[in-house]
ROMARVO-575544 format. One record per residue (C-alpha): y, x, z. Coordinates in steps of 0.001 Angstrom, whole numbers, padded with zeros to 6 digits, always signed. Layout:
BEGIN
YXZ...
//
This chain:
BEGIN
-006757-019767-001164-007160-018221-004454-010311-016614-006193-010545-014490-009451-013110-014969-011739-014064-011580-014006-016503-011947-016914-017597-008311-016821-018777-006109-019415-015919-005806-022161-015160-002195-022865-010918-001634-022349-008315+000236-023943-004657+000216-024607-002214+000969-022096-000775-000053-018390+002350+000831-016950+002772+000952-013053+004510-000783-010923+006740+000445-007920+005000+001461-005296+003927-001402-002566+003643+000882+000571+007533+001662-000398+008424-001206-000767+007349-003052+001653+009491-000448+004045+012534-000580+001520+012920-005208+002752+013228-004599+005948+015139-000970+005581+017684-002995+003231+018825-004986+006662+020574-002136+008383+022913-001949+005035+026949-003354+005883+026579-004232+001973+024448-006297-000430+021167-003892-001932+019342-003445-005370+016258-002314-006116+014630-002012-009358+010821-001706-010453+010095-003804-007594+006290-004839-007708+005673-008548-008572+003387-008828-005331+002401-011495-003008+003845-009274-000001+007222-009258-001563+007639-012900-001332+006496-013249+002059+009263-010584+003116+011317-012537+001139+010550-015286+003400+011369-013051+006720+014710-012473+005336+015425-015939+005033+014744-017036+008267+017688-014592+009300+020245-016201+007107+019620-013240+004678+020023-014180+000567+017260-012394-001608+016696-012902-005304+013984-011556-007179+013195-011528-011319+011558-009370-013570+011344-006516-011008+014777-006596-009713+015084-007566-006104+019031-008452-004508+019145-008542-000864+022187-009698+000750+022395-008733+004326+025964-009167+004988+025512-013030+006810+022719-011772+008929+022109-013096+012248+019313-013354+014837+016755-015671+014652+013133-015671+015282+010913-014568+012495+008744-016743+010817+004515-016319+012845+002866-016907+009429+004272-014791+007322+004541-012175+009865+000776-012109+010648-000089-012242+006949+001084-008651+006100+001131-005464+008317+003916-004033+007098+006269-006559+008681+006471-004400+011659+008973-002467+009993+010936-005152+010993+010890-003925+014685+012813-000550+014019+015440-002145+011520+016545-004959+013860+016557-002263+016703+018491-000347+014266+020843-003176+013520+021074-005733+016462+019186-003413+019300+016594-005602+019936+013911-007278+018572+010983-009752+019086+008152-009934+016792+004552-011032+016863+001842-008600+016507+001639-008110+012673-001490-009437+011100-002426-007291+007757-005716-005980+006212-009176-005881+008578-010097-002114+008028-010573-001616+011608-008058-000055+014918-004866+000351+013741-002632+000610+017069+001475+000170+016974+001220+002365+020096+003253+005618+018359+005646+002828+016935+006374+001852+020668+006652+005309+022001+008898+006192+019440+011006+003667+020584+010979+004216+024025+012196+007692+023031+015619+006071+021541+016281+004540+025204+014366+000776+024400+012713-000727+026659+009242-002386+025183+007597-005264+026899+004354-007269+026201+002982-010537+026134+001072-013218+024209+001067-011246+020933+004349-010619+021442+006766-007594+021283+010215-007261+022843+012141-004542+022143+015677-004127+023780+018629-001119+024138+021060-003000+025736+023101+000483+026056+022407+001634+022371+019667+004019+020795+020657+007271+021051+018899+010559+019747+016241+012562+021161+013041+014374+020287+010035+012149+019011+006364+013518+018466+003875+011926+017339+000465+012336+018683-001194+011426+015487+000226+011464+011589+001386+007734+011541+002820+006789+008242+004105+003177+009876+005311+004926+013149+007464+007717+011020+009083+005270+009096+009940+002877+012109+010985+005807+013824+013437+006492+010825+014775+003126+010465+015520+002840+014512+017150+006569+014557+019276+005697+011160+022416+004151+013436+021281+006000+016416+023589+007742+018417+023111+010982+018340+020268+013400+016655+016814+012144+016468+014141+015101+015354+010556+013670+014785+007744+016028+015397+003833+015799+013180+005675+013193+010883+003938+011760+007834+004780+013400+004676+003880+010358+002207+005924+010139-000852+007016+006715+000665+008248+007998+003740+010582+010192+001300+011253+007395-000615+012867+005568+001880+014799+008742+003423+016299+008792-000881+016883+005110-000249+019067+005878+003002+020823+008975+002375+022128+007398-000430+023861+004786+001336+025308+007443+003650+022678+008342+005861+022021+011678+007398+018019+012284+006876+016692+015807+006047+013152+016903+006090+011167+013704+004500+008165+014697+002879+007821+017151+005859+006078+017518+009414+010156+017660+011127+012510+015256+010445+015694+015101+011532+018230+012345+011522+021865+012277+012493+022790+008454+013424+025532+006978+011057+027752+003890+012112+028136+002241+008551+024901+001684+005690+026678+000997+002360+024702+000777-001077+026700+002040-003834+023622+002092-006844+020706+000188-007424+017549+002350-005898+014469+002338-007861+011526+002162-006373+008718+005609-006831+005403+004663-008919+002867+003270-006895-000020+005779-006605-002896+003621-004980-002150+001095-008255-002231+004694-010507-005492+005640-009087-006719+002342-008927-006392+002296-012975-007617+005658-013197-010994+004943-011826-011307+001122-013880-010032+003600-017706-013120+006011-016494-015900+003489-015680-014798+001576-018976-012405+002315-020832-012246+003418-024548-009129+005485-023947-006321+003770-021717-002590+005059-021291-001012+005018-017750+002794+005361-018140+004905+005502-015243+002880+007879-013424+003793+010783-010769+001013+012843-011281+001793+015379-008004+001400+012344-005865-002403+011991-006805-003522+015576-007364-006162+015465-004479-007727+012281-006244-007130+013260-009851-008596+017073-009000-011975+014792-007607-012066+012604-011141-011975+016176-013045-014580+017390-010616-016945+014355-011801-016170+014759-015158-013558+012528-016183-011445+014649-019077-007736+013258-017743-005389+014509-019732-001914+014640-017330+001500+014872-018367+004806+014264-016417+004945+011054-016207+001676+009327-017755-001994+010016-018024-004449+009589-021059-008205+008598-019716-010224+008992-022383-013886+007606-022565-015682+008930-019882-019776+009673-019903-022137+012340-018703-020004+011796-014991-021821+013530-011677-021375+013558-008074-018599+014650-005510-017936+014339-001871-015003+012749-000916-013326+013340+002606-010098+011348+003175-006484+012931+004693-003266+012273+005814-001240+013214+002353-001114+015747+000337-004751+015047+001210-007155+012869-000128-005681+009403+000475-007780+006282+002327-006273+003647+000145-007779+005476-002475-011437+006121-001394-012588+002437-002287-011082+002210-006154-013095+005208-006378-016437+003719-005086-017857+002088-008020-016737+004693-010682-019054+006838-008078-021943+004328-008989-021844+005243-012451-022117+009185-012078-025624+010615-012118-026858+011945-008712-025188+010982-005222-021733+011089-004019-020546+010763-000405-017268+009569+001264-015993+010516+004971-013215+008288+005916-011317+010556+008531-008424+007767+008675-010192+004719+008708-013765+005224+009531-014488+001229+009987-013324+000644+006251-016796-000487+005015-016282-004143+004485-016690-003806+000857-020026-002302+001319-022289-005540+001601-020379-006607-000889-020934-003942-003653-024736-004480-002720-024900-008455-004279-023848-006304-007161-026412-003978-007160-024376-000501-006397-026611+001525-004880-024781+002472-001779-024656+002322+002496-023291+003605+005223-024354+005813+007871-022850+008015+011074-019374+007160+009317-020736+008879+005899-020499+006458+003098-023422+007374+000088-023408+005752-003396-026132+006566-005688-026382+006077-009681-026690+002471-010152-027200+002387-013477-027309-001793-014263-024595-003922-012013-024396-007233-012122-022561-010489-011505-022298-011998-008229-019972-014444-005547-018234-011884-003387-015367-011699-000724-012353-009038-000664-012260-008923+003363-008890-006889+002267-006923-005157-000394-008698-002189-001970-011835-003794-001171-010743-005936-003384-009518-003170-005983-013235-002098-005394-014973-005309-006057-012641-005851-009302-013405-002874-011268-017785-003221-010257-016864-006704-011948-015614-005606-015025-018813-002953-015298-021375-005640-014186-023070-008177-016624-022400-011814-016182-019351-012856-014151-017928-012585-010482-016269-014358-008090-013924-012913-005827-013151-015193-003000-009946-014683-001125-008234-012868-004103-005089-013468-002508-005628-010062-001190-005857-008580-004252-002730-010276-005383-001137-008763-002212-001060-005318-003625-001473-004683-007295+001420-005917-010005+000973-008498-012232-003061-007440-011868-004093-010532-014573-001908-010333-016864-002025-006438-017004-006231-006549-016810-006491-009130-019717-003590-006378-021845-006491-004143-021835-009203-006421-023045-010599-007700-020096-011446-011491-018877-009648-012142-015832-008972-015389-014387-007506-016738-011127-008156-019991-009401-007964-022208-006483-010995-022071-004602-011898-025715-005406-011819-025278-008602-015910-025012-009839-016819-022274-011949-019965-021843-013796-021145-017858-013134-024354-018291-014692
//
């Protein structure tokens, strides 16, 4: 278990490029498995869920490499074997694994994916989905089995809610289906398109990612002829966006895709942060004088969930009140209690979040229950006086690039630790 220790109040600048995105990637490892042919991708993000996909491929005789953002996946020795419990139930996204063995062997058996706490977050429209192909799903103990011992074969999916993870283990399932496949109220995350680019370039027949219908004409034969590099992640991009307004001197994001943010860069603009956009970075300049909004969180192009929590304690500097409605995720308040050791003004009521100026924060010993809790808890740290502890940082480290080493760039003071280790916060 690691913790990260921030000595807060050091005013940042410079610049920060961003990583590839980790909500594509972590669909792109178990995608690469339905290639005939070894995979590249490039601007992979140096993240703790990476290796611990990395370790899923292993236990099915699949090679993997991975150095300075370059990831090789070999899937041409595959074979079946059961996947590894622990590293399984330490990241969500491992259920993608369910619709690219499906794809590949037609069947499957996985435990239930473990992931972030932020409340219900039901595989159910993964398993219908399937069921749709012509599997047959079975439960027990935890435990999934999926099987199509006559082949998947096309046929008309819908969705009964917009299900990033279901759309894109519908897609990997329908790839080397039989058939047509159309899928009906699909996500339309720049991920999910993404990973249709990823696909169709190895001779898949996707059309219509990035839109509500998608449909997908089953290939026999995957084969990667480039290296595909992964899309700018926009949760780390907004992430930096709110830490450059609360306190930064003027800080440079390169390797930005500005469309994918617009409904959380119109919101900084609406509090008065002064972003200056271009087509492929963004200039924050000092930010002061910053008021209120009211967030209310979509499915994309909307405002994103991932993206509501980074946002939180830029919200604590603004004069007057600001509100957040999680439509997505309404039980995402774990970070709440937390921002309170550090005296953010804010609570939760009926589902409506409310932060108030909080004009002096300060340091305290805090917990990231999960990932952009954590992103929360790290930028209050570096406005508060005194130092924090965040206890099970690993979380952190499960989502955001090279987050140390890219923090300390910009003058902060960022440390990570084992949680033995003492540290004087006084």
């Amino acid at each position: 278990m690691k913790k990260m220790i921030i000595k807060g109040g050091n005013r940042l600048s410079g610049e920060v490029t961003i990583g590839g995105a980790k909500n594509s990637t972590v669909a792109l490892i178990p995608a690469a498995i339905l290639a005939d042919t070894p995979v590249r991708f490039d601007t992979v993000p140096d993240i703790l869920d990476v290796h611990n996909l990395m370790i899923i491929l292993q236990s099915m005789n699949v090679k993997s490499s991975f150095s300075h953002g370059v990831l090789d996946i070999d899937p041409t020795q595959i074979v079946e074997a059961e996947l590894p419990s622990k590293a399984i139930k330490s990241l969500r996204a491992s259920y993608y694994f369910m619709g690219a063995l499906l794809g590949r062997f037609h069947r499957a058996t996985l435990t239930f994916p473990g992931g972030d706490n932020i409340g219900p977050r039901p595989i159910d429209q993964h398993l219908k989905a399937f069921k749709s192909l012509g599997a047959t799903v079975s439960e027990n103990n935890g435990t999934v089995h999926l099987e199509a011992p006559d082949g998947l074969h096309g046929n008309r999916i819908f969705l009964d809610v917009v299900s990033v993870g279901a759309t894109i283990n519908a897609i990997l399932a329908a790839v080397r289906a039989e058939g047509t496949t159309i899928i009906e109220n699909a996500a339309r995350e720049p991920e999910i398109i993404d990973l249709a680019t990823f696909l169709n370039n190895m001779g898949a027949e996707i059309r219509g990612a990035g839109a509500t219908q998608i449909r997908i004409t089953g290939v026999d034969t995957l084969q990667s002829m480039n290296t595909h590099t992964v899309i700018a992640d926009r949760i780390e991009t907004g992430t930096y966006l709110s830490l450059a307004a609360a306190m930064g001197d003027g800080i440079m994001l390169n390797n930005v895709i500005p469309e994918h943010l617009e409904a959380y860069t119109s919101k900084m603009i609406e509090m008065g942060v002064k972003l200056q956009i271009d087509s492929d970075k963004i200039f924050v300049p000092k930010s002061d004088n910053l008021h209120g909004v009211k967030v209310k969180t979509n499915p994309y192009p909307g405002f994103a969930t991932d993206l509501q929590q980074p946002l939180t304690p830029l919200m604590a500097k603004a004069a007057g009140q600001s509100t957040i409605q999680d439509t997505i995720y309404p039980k995402r308040v774990g970070h709440i209690p937390q921002l309170q050791k550090m005296g953010v003004n804010i609570s939760v009521d009926h589902g409506i979040i409310t932060v108030k100026h909080s004009p002096e924060l300060h340091g305290a010993d805090v917990e990231a229950g999960e990932i952009r809790a954590g992103a929360a808890l790290m930028i209050a740290a570096l406005m508060a006086h005194g130092t924090t502890v965040i206890h099970h940082a690993g979380n952190i480290l499960r989502g955001y690039d090279r987050i140390v080493w890219k923090l300390n760039r910009l003058n902060a003071d960022v440390a990570i630790s084992d949680e033995d280790e003492k540290v004087d916060i006084h």
